[in-house]
DRENDO-1510 file (C-alpha; in Angstrom, 1 decimal, always signed):
<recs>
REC; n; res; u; v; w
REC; 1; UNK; +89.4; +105.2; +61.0 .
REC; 2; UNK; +89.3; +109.0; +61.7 .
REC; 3; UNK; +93.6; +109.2; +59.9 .
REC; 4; UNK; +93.6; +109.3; +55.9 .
REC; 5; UNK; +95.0; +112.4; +53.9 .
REC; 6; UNK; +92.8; +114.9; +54.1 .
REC; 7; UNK; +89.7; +115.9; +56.6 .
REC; 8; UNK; +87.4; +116.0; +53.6 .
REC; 9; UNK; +88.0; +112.7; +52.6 .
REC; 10; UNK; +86.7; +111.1; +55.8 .
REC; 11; UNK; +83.5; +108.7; +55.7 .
REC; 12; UNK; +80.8; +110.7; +58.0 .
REC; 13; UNK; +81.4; +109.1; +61.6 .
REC; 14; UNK; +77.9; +109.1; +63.1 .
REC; 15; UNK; +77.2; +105.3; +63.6 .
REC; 16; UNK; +80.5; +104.3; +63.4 .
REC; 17; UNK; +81.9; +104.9; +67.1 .
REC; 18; UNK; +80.1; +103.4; +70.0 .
REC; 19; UNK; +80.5; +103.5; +73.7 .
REC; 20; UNK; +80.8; +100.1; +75.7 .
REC; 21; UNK; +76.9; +100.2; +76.3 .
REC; 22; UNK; +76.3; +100.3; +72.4 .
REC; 23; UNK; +75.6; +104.3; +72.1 .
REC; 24; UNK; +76.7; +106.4; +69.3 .
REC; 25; UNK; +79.8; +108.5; +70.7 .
REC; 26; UNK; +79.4; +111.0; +68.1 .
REC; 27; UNK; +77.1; +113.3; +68.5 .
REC; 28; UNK; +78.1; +115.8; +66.0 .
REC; 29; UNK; +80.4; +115.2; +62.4 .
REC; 30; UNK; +80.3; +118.7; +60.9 .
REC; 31; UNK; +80.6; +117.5; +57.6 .
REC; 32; UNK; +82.8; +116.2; +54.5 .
REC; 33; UNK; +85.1; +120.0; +54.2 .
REC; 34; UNK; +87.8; +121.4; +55.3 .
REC; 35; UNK; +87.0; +123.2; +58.1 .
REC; 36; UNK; +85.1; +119.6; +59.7 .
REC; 37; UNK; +84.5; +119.5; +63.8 .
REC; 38; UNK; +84.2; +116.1; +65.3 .
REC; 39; UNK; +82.3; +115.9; +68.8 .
REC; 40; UNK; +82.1; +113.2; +70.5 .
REC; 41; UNK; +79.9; +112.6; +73.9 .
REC; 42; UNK; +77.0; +110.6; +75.2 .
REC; 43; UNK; +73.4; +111.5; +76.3 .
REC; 44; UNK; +74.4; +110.8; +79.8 .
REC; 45; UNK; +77.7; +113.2; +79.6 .
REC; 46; UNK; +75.6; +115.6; +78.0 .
REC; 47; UNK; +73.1; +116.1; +81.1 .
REC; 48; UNK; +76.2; +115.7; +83.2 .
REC; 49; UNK; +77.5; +118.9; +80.8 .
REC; 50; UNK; +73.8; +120.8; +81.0 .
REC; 51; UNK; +73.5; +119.7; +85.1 .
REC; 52; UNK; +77.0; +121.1; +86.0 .
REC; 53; UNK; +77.4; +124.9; +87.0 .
REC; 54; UNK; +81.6; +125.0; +86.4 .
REC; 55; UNK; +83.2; +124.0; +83.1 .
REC; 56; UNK; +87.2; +123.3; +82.5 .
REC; 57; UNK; +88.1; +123.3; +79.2 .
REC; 58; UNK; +91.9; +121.9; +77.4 .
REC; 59; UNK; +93.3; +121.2; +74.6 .
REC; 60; UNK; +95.4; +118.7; +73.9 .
REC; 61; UNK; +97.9; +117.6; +70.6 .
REC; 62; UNK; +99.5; +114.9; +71.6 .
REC; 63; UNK; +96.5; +112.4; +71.6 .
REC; 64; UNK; +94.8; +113.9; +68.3 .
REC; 65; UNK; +95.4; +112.2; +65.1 .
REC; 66; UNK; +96.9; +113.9; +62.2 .
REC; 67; UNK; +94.6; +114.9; +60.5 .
REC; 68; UNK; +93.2; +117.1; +63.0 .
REC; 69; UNK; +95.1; +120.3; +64.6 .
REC; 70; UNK; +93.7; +119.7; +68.6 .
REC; 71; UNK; +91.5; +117.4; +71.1 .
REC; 72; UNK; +89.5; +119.9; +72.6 .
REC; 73; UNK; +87.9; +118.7; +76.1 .
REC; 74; UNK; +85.6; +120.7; +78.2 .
REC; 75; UNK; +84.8; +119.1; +81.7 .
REC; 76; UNK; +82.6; +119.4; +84.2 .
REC; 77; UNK; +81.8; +118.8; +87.8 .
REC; 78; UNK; +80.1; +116.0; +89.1 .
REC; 79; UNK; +79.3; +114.9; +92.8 .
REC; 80; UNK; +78.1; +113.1; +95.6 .
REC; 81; UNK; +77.3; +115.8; +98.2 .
REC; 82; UNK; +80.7; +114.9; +99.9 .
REC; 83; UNK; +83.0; +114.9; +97.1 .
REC; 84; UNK; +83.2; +116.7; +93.5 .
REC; 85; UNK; +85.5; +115.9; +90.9 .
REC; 86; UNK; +86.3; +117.3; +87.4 .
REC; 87; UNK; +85.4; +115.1; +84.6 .
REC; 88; UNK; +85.7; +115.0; +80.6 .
REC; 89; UNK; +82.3; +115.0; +79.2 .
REC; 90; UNK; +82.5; +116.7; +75.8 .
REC; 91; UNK; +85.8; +115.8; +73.6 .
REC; 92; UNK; +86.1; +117.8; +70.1 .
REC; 93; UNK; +88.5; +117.3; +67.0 .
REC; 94; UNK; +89.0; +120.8; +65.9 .
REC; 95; UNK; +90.8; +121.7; +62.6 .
REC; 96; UNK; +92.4; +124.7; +63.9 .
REC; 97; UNK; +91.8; +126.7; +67.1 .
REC; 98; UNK; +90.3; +130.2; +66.0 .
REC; 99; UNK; +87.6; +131.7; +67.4 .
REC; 100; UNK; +85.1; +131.0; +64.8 .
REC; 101; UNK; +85.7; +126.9; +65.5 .
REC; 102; UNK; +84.9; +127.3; +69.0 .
REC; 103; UNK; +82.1; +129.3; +68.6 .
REC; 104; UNK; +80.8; +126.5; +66.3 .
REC; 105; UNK; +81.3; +123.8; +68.7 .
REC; 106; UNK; +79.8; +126.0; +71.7 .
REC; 107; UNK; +76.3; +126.5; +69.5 .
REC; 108; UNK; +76.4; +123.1; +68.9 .
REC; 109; UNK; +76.5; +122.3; +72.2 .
REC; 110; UNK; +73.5; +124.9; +73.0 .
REC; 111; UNK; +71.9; +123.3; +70.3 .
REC; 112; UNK; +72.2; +119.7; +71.8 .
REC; 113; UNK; +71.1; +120.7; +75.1 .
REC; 114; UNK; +69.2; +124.2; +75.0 .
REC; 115; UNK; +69.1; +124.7; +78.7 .
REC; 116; UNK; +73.1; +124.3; +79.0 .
REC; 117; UNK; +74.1; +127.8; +81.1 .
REC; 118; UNK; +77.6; +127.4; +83.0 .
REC; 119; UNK; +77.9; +130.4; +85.8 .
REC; 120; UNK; +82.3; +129.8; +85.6 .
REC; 121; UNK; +84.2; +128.9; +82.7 .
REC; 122; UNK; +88.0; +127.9; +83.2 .
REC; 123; UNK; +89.9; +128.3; +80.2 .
REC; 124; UNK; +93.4; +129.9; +79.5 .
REC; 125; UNK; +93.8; +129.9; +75.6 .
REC; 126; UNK; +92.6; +133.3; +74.1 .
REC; 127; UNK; +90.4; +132.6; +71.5 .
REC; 128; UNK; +88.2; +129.9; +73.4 .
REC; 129; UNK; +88.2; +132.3; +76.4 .
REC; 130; UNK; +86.5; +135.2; +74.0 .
REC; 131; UNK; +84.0; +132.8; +72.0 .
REC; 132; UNK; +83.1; +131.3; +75.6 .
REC; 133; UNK; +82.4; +135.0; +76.6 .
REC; 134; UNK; +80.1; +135.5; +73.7 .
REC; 135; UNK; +78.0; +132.4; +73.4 .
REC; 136; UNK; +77.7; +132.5; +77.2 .
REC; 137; UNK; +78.0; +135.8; +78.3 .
REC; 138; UNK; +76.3; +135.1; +81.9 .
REC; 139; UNK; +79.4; +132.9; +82.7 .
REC; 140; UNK; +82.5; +134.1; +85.0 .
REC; 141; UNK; +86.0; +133.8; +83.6 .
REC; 142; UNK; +88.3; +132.0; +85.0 .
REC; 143; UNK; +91.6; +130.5; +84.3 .
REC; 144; UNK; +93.6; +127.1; +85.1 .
REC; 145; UNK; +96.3; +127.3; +87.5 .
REC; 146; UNK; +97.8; +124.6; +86.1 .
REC; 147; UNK; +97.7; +126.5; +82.8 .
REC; 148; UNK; +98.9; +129.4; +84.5 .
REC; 149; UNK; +102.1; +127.6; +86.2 .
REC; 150; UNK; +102.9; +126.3; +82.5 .
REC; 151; UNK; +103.1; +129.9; +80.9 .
REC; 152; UNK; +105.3; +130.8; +83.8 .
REC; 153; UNK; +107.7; +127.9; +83.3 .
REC; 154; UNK; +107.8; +127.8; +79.9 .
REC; 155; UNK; +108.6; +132.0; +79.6 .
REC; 156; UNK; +111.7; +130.9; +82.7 .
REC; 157; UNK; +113.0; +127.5; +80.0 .
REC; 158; UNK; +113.8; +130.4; +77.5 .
REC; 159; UNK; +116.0; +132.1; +79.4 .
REC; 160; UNK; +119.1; +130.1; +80.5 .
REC; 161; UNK; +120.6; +132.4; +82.6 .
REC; 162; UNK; +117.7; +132.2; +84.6 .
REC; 163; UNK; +117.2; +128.6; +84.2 .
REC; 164; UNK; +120.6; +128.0; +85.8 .
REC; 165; UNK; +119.8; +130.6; +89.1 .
REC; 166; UNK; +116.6; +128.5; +89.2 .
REC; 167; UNK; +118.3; +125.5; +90.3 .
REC; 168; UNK; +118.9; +126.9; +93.6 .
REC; 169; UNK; +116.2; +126.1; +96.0 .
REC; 170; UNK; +115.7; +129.5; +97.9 .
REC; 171; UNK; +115.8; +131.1; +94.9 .
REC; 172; UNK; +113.6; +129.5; +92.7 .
REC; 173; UNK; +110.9; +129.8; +95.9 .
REC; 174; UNK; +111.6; +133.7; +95.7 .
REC; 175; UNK; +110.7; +133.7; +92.1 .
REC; 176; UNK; +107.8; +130.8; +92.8 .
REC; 177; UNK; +105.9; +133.5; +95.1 .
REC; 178; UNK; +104.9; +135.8; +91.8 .
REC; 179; UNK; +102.8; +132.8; +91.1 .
REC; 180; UNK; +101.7; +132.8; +95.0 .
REC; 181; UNK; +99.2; +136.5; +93.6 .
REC; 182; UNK; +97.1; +134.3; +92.2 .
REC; 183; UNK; +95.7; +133.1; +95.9 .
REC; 184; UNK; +95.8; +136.9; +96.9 .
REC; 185; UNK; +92.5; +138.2; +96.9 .
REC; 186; UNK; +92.6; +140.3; +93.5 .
REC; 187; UNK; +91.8; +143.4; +94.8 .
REC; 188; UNK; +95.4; +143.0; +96.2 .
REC; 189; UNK; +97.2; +141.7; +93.5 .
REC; 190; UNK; +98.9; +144.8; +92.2 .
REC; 191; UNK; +99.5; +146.2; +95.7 .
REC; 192; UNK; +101.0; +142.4; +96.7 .
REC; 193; UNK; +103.1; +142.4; +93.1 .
REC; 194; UNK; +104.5; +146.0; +93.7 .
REC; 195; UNK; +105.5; +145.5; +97.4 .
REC; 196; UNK; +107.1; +142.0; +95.8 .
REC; 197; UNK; +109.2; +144.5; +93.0 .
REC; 198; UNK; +109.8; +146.1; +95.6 .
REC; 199; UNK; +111.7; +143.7; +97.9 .
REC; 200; UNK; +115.4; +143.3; +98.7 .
REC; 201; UNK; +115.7; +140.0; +96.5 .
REC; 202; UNK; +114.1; +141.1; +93.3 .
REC; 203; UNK; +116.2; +144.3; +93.9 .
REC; 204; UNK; +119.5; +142.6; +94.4 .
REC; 205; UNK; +118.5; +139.9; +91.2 .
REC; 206; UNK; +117.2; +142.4; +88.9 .
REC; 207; UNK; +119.4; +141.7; +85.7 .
REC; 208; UNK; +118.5; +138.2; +86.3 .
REC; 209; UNK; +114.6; +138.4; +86.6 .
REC; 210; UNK; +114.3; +141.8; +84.7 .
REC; 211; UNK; +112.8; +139.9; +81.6 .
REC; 212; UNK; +110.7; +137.5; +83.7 .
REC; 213; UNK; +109.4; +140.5; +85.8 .
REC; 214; UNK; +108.3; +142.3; +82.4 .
REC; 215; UNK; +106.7; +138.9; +81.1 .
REC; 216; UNK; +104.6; +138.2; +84.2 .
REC; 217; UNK; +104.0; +142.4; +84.4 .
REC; 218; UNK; +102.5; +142.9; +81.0 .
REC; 219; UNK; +100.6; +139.0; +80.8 .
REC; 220; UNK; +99.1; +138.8; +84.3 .
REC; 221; UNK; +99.2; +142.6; +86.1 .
REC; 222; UNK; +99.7; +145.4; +83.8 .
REC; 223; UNK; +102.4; +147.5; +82.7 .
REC; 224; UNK; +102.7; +151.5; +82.6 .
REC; 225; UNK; +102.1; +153.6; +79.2 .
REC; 226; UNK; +103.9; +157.2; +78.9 .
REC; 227; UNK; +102.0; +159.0; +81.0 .
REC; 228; UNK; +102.6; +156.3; +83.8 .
REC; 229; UNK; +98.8; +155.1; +83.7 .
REC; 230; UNK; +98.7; +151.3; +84.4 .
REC; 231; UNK; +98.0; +149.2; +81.2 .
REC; 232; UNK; +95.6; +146.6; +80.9 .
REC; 233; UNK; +97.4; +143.2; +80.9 .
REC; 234; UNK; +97.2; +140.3; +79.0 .
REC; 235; UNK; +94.9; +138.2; +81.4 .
REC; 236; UNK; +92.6; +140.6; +83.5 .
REC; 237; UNK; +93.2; +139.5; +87.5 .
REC; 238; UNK; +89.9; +137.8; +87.7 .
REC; 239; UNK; +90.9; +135.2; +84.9 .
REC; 240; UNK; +93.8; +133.9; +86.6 .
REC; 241; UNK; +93.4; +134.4; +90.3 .
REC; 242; UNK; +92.3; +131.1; +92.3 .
REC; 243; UNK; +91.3; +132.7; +95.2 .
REC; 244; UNK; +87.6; +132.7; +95.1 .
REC; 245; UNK; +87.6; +129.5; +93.8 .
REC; 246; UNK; +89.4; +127.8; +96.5 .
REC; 247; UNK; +87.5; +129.5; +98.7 .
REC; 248; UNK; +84.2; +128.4; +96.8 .
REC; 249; UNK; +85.4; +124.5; +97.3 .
REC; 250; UNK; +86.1; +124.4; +93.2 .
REC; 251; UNK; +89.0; +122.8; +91.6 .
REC; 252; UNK; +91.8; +125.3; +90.8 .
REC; 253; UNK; +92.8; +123.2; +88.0 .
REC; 254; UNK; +90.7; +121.0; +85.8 .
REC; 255; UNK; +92.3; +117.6; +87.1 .
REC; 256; UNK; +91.8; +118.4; +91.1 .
</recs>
């Protein structure tokens, strides 16, 4: 139903997808163009969405058909009063993932549920992060660990000589604490990553980790201009560290 040749061409999908209790599961078909948003949710999942306080948003290719560029899923929290889980309550077909297409999806979303107002928002892509930020400004930034251990190990797969020393165990925990800052409490983090630097086995493996150092350095703690003044990195502290988080009871990732 939703693969052809082109977005435009698509029949309008309101009526034609229902849930096992006979809803419409689209709440939202932007329209016959181009530049067409598909969103997908019940009335149910949408109070979920307006009644929970901490939103975890993804996307993902490999399930979207191919006519579309991402699944975009934001979840939420739901509970018992003993145990909270994340769960996906809003899914989106996006044709691209610019700023300007989340920011449509996110005023939709006000728009279908005017009280919605998260206080955290985990996210780790850049332009979701920043439209996030502007249609809910109240809302604390935060980032996925998970997201955060994938940026890591995809920078160390590009570098074979790495790769290789990584295959030793005591090593690849040496270079595994880096990702350790992020449970440090973030007023910490640059003290904790210098004093790391710092330390006889980043010292005596320098050649090899010099390229890693400078990735995680500029992305996630800053690096040093001319005048030696610390640089804002890629990802402020707050976004990715978990402390706070696990200390608040909240999932670190969006799956915990």
């Amino acid at each position: 139903m939703i693969n052809g040749t082109n977005r435009a061409d698509l029949p309008l999908l309101n009526g034609l997808f229902f849930t096992s209790a006979k809803e419409d599961f689209v709440k939202w078909d932007s329209g016959k163009n181009h530049d067409r948003i598909i969103l997908f949710s019940t009335d149910f999942n949408l109070d979920c969405f307006q009644n929970s306080a901490h939103w975890f948003a993804d996307g993902t290719f490999r399930t979207s058909p191919l006519l579309f560029d991402q699944l975009f899923v934001i979840h939420g929290l739901r509970g018992d009063g003993h145990n909270t889980i994340s769960v996906p309550l809003v899914y989106c077909l996006t044709p691209n993932r610019t700023g300007a297409t989340y920011g449509r999806i996110f005023s939709k979303l006000k728009e279908l549920r005017s009280g919605v107002s998260p206080l955290s928002v985990k996210d780790f892509e850049q332009a979701s992060s920043n439209a996030f930020a502007k249609y809910f400004p109240d809302a604390e930034q935060r980032s996925c660990f998970f997201h955060l251990r994938q940026a890591n190990h995809r920078h160390i797969q590009r570098d074979s000589e790495l790769l290789k020393k990584m295959a030793d165990g005591r090593f690849n925990l040496h270079v595994r604490t880096l990702i350790g800052l992020a449970f440090v409490p973030p007023a910490d983090v640059v003290a904790a990553y210098d004093e790391l630097d710092a330390s006889p086995f980043f010292l005596e493996n320098k050649d090899v980790l010099d390229s890693y150092m400078d990735y995680f350095l500029n992305t996630g703690i800053g690096g040093f201009d001319r005048r030696g003044n610390r640089k804002k990195p890629h990802f402020l502290i707050p976004l990715w560290n978990c402390r706070d988080a696990v200390l608040q009871g909240l999932p670190k990732n969006r799956l915990d």
